[in-house]
Residue, then its C-alpha position, 0 to 999 in steps of 0.5 A: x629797839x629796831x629789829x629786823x621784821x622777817x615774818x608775821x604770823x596770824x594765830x587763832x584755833x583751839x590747840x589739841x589740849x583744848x586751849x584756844x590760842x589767839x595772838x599774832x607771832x612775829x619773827x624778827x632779827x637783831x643784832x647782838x653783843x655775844x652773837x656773830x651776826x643777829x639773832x633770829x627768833x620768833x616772839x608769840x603775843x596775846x591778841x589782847x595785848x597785841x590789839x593795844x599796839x594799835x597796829x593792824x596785822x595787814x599793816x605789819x605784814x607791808x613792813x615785813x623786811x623793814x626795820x620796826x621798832x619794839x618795845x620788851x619788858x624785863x622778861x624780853x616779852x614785846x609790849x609795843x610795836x611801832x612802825 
């Protein structure tokens, strides 16, 4: 799907609770069939599975306000990243 890139978020510290938390957060907009406009949302991706993409974080950010493509599973989760 090709979604509006609208920021990137680089994560990596240990939450109150304990838990580390390491991954990249991107935010971006689509279009939608039951929404006037786009939809604007932010989605978290485990580091692990945001290193499979083969995309750096720096090479993501230079697209941010480009449209990327995105790949979700059945639960809307992104598991791909093309640029």
């Amino acid at each position: 799907m090709k979604v509006s890139l609208v920021g990137v978020q680089d994560m990596n510290f240990t939450s109150r609770d304990g838990n580390e938390i390491n991954g990249v957060k991107v935010f971006i907009a689509y279009p939608d069939e039951n929404t006037y406009g786009n939809i604007a949302e932010s989605k978290f991706i485990q580091r692990n599975v945001y290193d499979s993409f083969k995309v750096s974080v720096d090479k993501l950010i230079e697209k941010i306000g480009e449209v990327v493509n995105v790949e979700f599973d059945p639960k809307k989760k992104i598991v791909g990243i093309s640029l």
